[in-house]
C-alpha positions as CSV (number, residue, x, y, z in Angstrom):
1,X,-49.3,34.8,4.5
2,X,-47.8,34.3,8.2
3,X,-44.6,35.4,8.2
4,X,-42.7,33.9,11.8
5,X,-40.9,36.1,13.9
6,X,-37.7,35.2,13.6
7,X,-35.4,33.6,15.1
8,X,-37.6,31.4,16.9
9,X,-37.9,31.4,20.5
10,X,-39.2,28.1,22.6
11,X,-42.7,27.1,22.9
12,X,-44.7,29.9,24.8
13,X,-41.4,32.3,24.9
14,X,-40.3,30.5,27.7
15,X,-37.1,30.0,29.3
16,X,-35.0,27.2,30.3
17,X,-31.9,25.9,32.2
18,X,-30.9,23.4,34.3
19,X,-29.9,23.5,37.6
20,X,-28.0,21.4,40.9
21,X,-29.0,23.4,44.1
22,X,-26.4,24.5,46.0
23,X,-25.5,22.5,48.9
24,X,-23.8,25.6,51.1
25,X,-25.2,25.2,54.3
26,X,-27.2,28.5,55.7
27,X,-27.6,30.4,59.1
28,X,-30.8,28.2,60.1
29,X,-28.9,24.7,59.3
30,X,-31.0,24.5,55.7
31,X,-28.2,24.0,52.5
32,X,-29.9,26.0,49.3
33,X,-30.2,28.3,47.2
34,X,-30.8,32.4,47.5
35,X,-34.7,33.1,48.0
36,X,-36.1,35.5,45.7
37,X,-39.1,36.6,43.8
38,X,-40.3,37.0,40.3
39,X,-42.2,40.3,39.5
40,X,-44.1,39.3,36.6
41,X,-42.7,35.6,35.7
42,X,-44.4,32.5,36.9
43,X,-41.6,30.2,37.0
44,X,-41.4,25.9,37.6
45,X,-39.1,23.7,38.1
46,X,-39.3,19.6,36.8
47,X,-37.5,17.7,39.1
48,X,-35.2,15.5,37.3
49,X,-33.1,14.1,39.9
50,X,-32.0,13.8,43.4
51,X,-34.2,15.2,46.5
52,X,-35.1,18.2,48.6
53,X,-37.8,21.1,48.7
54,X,-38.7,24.6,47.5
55,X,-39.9,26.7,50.6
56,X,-42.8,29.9,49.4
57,X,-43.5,33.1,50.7
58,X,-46.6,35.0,49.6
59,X,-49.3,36.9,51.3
60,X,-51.4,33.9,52.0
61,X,-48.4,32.0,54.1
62,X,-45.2,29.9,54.0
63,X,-45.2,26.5,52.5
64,X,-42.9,24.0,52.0
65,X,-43.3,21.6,48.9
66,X,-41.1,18.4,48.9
67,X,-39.3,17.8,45.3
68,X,-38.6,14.3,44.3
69,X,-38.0,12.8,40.5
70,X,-41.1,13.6,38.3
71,X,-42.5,16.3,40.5
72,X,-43.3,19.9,39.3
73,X,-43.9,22.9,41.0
74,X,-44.7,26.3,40.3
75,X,-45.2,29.7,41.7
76,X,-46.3,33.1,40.5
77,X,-45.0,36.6,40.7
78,X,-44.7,38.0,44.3
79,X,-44.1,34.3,45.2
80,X,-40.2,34.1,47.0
81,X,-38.8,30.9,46.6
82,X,-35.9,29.4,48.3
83,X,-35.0,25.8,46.8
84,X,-33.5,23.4,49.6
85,X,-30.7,20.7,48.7
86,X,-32.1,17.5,50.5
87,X,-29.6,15.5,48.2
88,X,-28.2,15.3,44.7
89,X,-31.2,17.7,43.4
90,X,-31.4,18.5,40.0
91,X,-34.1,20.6,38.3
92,X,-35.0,21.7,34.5
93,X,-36.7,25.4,35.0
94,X,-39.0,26.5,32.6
95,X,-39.5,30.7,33.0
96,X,-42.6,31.9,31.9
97,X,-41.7,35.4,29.2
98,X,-37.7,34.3,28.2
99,X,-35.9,37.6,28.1
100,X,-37.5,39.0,31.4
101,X,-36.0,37.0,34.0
102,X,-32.3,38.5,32.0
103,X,-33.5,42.2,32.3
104,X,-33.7,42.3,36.6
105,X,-37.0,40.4,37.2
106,X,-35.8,38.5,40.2
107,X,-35.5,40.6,43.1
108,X,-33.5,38.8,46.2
109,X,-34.9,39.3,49.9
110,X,-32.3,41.0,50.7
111,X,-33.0,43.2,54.3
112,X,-35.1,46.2,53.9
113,X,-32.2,48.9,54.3
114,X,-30.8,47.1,51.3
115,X,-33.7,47.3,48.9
116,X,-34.1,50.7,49.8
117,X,-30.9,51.6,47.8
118,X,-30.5,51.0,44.5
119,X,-26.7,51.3,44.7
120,X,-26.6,48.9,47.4
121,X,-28.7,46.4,45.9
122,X,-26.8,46.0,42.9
123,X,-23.7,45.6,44.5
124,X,-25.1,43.0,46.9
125,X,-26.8,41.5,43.9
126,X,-24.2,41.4,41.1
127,X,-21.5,38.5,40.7
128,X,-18.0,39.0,39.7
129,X,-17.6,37.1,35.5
130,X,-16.7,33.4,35.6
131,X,-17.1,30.3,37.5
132,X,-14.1,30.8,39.7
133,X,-13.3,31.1,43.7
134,X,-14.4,34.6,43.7
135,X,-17.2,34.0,42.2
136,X,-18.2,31.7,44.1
137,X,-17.6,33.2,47.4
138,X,-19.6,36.5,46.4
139,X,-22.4,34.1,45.3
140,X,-22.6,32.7,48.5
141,X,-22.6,36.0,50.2
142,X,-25.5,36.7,48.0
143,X,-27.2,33.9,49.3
144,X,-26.3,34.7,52.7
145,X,-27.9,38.0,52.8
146,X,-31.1,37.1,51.0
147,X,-31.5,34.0,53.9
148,X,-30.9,36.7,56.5
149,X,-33.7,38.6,55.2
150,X,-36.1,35.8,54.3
151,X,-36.0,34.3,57.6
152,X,-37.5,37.7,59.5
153,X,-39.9,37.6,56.5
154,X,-41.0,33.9,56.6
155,X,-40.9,34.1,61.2
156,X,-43.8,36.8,60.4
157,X,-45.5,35.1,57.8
158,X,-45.2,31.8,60.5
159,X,-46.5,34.2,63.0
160,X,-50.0,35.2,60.9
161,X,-48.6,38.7,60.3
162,X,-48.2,39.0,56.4
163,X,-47.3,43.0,56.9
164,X,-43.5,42.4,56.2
165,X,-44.3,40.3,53.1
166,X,-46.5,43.0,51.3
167,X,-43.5,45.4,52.2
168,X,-41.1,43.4,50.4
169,X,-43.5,43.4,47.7
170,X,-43.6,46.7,47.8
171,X,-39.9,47.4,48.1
172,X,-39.0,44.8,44.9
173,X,-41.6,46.8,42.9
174,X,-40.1,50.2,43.7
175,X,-36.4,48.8,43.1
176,X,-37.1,48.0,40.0
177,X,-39.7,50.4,38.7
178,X,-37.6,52.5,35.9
179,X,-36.7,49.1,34.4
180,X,-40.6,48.7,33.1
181,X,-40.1,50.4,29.7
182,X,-37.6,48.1,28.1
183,X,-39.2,45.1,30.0
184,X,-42.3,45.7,28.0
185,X,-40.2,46.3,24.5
186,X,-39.1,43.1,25.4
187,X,-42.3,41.5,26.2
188,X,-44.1,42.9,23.1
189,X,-40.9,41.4,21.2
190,X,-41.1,38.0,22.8
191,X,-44.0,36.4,24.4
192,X,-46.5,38.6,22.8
193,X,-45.1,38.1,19.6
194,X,-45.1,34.7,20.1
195,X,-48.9,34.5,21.4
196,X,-49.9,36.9,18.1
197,X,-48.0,35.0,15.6
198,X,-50.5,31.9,17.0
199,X,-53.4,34.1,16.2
200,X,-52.0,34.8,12.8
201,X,-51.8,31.4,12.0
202,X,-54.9,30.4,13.1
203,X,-56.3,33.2,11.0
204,X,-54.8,31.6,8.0
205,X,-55.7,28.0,8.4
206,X,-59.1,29.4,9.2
207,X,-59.0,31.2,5.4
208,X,-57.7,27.9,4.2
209,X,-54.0,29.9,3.3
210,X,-52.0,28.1,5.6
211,X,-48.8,29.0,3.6
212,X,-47.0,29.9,6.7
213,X,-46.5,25.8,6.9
214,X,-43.9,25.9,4.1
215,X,-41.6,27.8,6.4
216,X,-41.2,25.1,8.8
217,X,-38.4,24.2,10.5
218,X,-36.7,22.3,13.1
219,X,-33.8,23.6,15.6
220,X,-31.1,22.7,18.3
221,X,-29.9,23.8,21.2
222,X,-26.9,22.9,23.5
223,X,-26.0,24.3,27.0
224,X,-23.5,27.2,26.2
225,X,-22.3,27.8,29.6
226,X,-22.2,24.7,32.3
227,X,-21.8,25.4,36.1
228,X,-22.9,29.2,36.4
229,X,-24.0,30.7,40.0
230,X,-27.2,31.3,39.9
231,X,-29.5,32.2,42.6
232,X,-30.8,28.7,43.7
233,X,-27.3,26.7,42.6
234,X,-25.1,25.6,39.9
235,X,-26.6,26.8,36.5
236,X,-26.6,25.2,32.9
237,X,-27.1,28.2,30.6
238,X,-28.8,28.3,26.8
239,X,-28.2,31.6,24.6
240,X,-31.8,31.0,23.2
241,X,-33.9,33.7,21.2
242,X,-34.9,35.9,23.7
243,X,-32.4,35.4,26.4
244,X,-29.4,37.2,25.0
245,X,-29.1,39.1,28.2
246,X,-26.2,38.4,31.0
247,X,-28.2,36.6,33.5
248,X,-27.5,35.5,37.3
249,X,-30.4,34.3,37.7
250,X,-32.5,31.0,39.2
């Protein structure tokens, strides 16, 4: 017999929250979010609403991809991502192993001298409690200093030279390098689970013992937090299974 892991996470382990991109209007004239990467999350937003862009860096170039209702895109780790308010924009954002993203996956691109020191980072990185003034104006600041670096990143990229990318790369992957050991814990407790449980099942219904069936269920969720800062704009939060974790993130 199949015994689920309990309690349930979301289809695949994924995450989820919903999002209005910030319209605070940066150095280069562009009003968005923070730009930042995911080290091992592939991450997509469904465009639900409104209009405006994400703009990639990854080795292979810069792109921009225009969002409208009904459009999804998606990018994988070591892609930075900088979502771009073109008006009323409003995205659902579905994160690839739920309980990652919580634990310091995203990594802002934030300028090199910054990365370089742990300290530093998480100061520049971390956001007061609450969806007050102050935290607003440090989340902007945020955002400020990962544009300022992302712009020298994206004018090489522009350029052909993808040297600075694979730096930053580098850099994220250093910064975050002791945190490894509980991701995996989580992994194995989350998406792994979650793809093992499948094989378990299909184990069973191929023995003809499908008694894990009689455990089945349905459940709810509503937003338990509306309006956070997150890195790309407002945030709608779900404590799901699997996402228990403080998180400032997309």
């Amino acid at each position: 017999m199949v015994k689920p892991a309990l309690p349930h996470p979301l289809p695949g382990a994924v995450g989820l929250s919903h999002l209005s991109a910030y319209d605070w209007e940066a150095t280069d004239g562009v009003c968005g979010g923070s730009p930042h990467l995911h080290l091992v999350c592939t991450e997509a937003y469904v465009v639900t609403g409104g209009r405006g862009a994400v703009q990639t860096l990854s080795p292979d170039g810069y792109r921009e991809i225009p969002l409208e209702p009904g459009s999804v895109a998606w990018f994988t780790p070591g892609t930075a991502h900088r979502m771009v308010q073109g008006g009323y924009l409003r995205i659902t954002v579905l994160m690839q192993n739920s309980g990652l993203p919580e634990a310091g996956d995203a990594v802002f691109t934030f300028p090199p001298e910054v990365l370089a020191d742990p300290e530093k980072y998480a100061a520049a990185a971390t956001l007061p409690p609450g969806t007050g003034v102050d935290t607003a104006e440090a989340a902007l600041r945020r955002r400020d200093l990962a544009v300022e670096g992302y712009l020298v990143l994206r004018e090489a990229l522009v350029a052909g030279d993808n040297g600075p990318y694979l730096e930053f790369q580098g850099a994220a992957a250093r910064l975050v390098r002791d945190k490894v050991p509980a991701w995996r814990e989580l992994w194995r407790a989350g998406a792994l689970a979650t793809a093992e449980r499948t094989g378990a099942q299909l184990d069973a219904l191929a023995e003809g013992e499908p008694a894990y069936l009689g455990e089945a269920t349905a459940h709810e969720a509503a937003p338990t937090r509306l309006g956070g800062f997150g890195m790309c704009g407002r945030r709608d939060e779900y404590a799901l299974p699997g996402t228990t974790l403080p998180y400032q993130g997309e």
